[in-house]
Each structure stands twice: as structure tokens, then as C-alpha cells.
VOVOLUM-255588 format. One line per field, with one value per atom (N, C-alpha, C): residue number from 1; chain; atom name; x, y, z. Coordinates in steps of 0.001 Angstrom, whole numbers, plus 500000, padded with zeros to 6 digits. Atoms other than C-alpha are relative to their C-alpha. Layout:
fivo = NUM/...
vexlum = A/...
fifi = CA/...
X = X/...
Y = Y/...
Z = Z/...
// end
This chain:
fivo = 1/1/1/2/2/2/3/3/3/4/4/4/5/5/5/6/6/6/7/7/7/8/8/8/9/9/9/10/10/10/11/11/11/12/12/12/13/13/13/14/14/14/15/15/15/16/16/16/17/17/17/18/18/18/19/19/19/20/20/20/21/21/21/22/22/22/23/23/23/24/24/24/25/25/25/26/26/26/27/27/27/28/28/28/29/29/29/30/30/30/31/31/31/32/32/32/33/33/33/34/34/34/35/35/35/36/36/36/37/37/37/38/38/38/39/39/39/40/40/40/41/41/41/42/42/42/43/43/43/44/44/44/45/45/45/46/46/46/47/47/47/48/48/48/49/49/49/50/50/50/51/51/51/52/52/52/53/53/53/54/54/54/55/55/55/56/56/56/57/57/57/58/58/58/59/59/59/60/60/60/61/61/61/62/62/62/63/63/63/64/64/64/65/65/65/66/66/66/67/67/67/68/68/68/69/69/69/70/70/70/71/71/71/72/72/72/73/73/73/74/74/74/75/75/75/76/76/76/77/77/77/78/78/78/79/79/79/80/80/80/81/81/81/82/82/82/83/83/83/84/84/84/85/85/85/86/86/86/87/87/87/88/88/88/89/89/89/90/90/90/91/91/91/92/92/92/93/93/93/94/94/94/95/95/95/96/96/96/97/97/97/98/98/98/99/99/99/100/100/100/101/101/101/102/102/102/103/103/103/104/104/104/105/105/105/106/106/106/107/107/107/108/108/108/109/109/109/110/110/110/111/111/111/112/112/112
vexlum = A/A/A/A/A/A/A/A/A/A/A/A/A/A/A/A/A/A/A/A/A/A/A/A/A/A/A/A/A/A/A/A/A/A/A/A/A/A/A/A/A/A/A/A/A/A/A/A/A/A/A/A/A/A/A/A/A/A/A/A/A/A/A/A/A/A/A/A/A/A/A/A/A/A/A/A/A/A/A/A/A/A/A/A/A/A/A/A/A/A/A/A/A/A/A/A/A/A/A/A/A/A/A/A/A/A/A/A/A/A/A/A/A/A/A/A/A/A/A/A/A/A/A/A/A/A/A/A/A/A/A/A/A/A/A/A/A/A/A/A/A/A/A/A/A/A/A/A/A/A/A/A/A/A/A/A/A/A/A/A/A/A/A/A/A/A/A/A/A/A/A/A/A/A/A/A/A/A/A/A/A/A/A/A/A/A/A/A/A/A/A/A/A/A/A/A/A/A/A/A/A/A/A/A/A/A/A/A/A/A/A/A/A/A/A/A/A/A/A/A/A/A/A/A/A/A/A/A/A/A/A/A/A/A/A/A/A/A/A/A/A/A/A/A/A/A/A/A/A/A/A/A/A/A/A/A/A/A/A/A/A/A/A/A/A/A/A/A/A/A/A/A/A/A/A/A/A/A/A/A/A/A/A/A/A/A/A/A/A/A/A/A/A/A/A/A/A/A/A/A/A/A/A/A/A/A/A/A/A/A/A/A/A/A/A/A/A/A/A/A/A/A/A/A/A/A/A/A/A/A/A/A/A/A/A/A
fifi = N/CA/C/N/CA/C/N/CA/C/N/CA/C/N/CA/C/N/CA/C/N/CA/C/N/CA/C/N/CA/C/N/CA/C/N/CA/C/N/CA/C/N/CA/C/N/CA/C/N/CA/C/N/CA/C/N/CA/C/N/CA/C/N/CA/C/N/CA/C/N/CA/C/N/CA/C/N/CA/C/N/CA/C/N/CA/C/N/CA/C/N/CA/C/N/CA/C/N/CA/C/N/CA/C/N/CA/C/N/CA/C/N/CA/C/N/CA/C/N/CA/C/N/CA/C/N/CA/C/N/CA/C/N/CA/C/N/CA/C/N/CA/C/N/CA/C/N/CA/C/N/CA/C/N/CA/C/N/CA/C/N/CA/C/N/CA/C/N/CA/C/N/CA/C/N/CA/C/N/CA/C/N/CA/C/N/CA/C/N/CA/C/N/CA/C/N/CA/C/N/CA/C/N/CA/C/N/CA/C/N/CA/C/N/CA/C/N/CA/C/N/CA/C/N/CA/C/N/CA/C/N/CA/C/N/CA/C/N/CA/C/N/CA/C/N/CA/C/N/CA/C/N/CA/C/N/CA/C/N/CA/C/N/CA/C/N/CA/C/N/CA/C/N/CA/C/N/CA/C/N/CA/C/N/CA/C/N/CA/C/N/CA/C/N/CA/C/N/CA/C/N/CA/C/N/CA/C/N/CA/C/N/CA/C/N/CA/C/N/CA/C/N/CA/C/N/CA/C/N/CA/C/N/CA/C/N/CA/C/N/CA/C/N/CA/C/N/CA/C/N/CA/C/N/CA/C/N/CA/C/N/CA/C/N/CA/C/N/CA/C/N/CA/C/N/CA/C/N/CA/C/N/CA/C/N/CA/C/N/CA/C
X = 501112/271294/500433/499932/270839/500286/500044/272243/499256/500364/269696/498798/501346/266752/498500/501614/264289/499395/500703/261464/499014/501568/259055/498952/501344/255545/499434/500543/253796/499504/500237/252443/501319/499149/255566/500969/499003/257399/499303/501107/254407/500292/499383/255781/501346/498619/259468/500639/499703/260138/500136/500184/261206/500853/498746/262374/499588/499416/263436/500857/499463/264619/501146/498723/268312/500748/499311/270125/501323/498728/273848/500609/499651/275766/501446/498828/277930/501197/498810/281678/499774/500758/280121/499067/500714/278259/498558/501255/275101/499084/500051/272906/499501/500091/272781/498704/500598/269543/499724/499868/269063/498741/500923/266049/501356/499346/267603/498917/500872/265768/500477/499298/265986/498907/500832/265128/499927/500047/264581/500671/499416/266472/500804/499103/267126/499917/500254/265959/501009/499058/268609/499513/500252/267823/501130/498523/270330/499637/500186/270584/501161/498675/273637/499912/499621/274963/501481/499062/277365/501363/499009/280951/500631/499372/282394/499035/501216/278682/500273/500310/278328/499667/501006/276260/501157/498553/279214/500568/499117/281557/499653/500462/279615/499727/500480/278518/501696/498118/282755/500344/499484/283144/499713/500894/280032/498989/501326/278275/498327/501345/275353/499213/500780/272375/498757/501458/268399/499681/500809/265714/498732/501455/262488/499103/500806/259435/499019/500768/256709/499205/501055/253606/498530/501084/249671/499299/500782/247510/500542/499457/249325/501248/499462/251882/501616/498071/255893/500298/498985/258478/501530/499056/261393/501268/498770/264885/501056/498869/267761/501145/499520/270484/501923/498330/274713/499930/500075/275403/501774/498712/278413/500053/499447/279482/500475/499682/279318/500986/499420/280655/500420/499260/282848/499340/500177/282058/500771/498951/284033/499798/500078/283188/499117/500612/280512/499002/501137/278544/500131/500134/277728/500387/499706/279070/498307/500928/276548/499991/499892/275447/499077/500791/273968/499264/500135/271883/499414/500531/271628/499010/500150/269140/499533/499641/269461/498782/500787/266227/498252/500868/262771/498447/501225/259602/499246/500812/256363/498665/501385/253067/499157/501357/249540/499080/501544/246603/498866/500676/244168/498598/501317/241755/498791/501325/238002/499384
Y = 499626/629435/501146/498904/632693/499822/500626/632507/500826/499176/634748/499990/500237/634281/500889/499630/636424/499470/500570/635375/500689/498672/636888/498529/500449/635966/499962/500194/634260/501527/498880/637497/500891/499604/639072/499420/500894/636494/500350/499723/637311/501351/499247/640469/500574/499708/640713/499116/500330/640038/501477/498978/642408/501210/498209/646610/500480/499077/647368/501269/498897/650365/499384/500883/649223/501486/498805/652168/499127/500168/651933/501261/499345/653796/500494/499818/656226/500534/499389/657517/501348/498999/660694/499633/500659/659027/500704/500199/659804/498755/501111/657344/499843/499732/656315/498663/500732/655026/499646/500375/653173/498632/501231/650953/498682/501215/647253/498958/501526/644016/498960/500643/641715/498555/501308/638167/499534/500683/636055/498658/501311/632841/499233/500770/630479/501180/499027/633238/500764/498965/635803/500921/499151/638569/500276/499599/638589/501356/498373/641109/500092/500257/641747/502072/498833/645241/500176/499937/646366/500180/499689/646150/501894/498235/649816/500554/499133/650946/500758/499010/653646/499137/500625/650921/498627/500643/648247/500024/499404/650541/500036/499918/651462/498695/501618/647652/499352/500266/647315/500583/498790/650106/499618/500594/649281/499138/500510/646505/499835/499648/647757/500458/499026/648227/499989/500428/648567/499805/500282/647242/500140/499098/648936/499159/500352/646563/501146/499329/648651/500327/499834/649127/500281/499564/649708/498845/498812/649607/499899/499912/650814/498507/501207/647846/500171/500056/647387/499205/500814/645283/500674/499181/647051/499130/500845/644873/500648/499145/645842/498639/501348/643495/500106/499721/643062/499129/500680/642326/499389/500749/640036/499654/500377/640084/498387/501670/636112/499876/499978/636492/501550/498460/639626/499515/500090/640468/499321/500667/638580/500674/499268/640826/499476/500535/638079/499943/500451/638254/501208/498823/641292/499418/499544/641542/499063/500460/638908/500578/499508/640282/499421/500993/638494/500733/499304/640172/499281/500798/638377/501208/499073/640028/499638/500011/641255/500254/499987/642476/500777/499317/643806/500273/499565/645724/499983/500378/645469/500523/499525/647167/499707/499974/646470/500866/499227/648037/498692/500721/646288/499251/500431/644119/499767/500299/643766/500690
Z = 499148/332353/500904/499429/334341/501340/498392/337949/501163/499077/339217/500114/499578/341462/499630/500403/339732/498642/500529/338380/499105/500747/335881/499377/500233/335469/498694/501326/332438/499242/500681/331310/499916/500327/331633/498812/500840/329736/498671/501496/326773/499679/500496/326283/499898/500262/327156/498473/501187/323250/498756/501373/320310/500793/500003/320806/501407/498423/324741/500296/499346/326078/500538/498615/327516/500409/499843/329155/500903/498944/330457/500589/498961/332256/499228/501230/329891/500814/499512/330837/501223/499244/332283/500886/499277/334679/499776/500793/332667/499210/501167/331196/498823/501930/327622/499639/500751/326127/499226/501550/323030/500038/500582/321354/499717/500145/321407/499911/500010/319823/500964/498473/323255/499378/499747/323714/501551/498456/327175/499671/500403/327209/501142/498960/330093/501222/498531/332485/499964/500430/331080/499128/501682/328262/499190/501142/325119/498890/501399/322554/499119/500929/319937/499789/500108/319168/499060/501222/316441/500987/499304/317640/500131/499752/318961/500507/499244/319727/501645/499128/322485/501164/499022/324558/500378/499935/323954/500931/498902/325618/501343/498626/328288/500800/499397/329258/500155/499942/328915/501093/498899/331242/501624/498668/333882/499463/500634/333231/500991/498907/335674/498771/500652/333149/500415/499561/333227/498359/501350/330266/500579/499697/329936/498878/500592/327936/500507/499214/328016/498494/501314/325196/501138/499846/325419/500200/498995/327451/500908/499077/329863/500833/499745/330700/499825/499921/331759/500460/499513/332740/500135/499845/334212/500418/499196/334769/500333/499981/336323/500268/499698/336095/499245/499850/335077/498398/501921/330715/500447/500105/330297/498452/501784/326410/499879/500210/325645/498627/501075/322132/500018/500300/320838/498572/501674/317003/499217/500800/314391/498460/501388/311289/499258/500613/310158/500864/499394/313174/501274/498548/316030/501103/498602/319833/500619/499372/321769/501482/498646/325058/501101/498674/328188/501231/498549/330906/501117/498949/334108/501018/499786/335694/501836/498422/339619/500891/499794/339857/499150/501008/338466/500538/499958/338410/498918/501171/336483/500450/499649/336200/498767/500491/334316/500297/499968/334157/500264/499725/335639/498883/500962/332755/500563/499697/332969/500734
// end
């Protein structure tokens, strides 16, 4: 379970699923974004990534990242929060990654 007091709202929870935006924080203190399939789980977001990846490193380096949900009509979920690699790769299975998250923004478009 996630040890961190934020909370996201049923509608948020209905779309933080599937291809997020995750950006880290590359060597060059630039940051590096990349499409990542994310889940929610226990009030954390996981994800997996090929061992050596670019995004890997960087979450090795600083694990300060953000994750961007965000589709039509108009609608986001913005987290910002610290990845802790739960599993390393074993050659039969990808680099598991954990994001506790520290904090977050979220906008709609207003329905009806």
C-alpha cells in the first residue's frame, strides 16, 4: 500500500488506466518523456519498463517523477510523486516500478 496521503477521486480513478505520459528527470537535468502503460494499485501507480531504458536510469539517478493521464474532452490527471523499482528485470520478466505519489492535479471540462 501507498504511504501517501493523496487521494484521487472516483472519476479520476476511471481514467488513470492504460498509456500515461511519465517524464523523469534525465542526467542533464532535462526532462525525459516517454508513453508508459500505468496501472493504480493500492493508491500507488505501477508500470514495468525494459531493463537499461533511458527512464530506468533516470528513476535510478532521481527518483522525482511526474505522470500525465489526459484524453478527450478535454480531461487530466497530473501526479507528481517518487518511483521505487520493486522488482529489477530477471531476463523473463521487465524492471517493476512503483510510484508513490506526493502530490496531484486534475482538470475536466465541465459536463451538461
Amino acid at each position: 500500500m501507498a504511504d501517501s496521503a493523496v487521494q484521487f477521486e472516483d472519476w479520476e480513478l476511471e481514467r488513470m488506466k492504460g498509456v500515461a505520459v511519465l517524464s523523469t528527470i534525465g542526467a542533464d537535468g532535462f526532462p525525459h518523456s516517454a508513453p508508459v502503460g500505468m496501472r493504480v494499485e493500492g493508491g500507488a501507480l505501477w508500470f514495468e519498463t525494459q531493463d537499461g531504458s533511458v527512464k530506468l536510469r533516470n528513476i535510478n539517478r532521481n527518483p522525482r517523477v511526474a505522470v500525465l493521464f489526459h484524453g478527450q474532452p478535454k480531461w487530466g490527471v497530473l501526479v507528481h510523486g517518487v518511483a521505487a523499482v520493486v522488482s529489477p528485470g530477471d531476463g523473463n520478466r521487465q524492471p517493476q516500478i512503483r510510484i508513490t505519489p506526493k502530490r496531484k492535479a486534475s482538470w475536466k471540462r465541465k459536463e451538461g
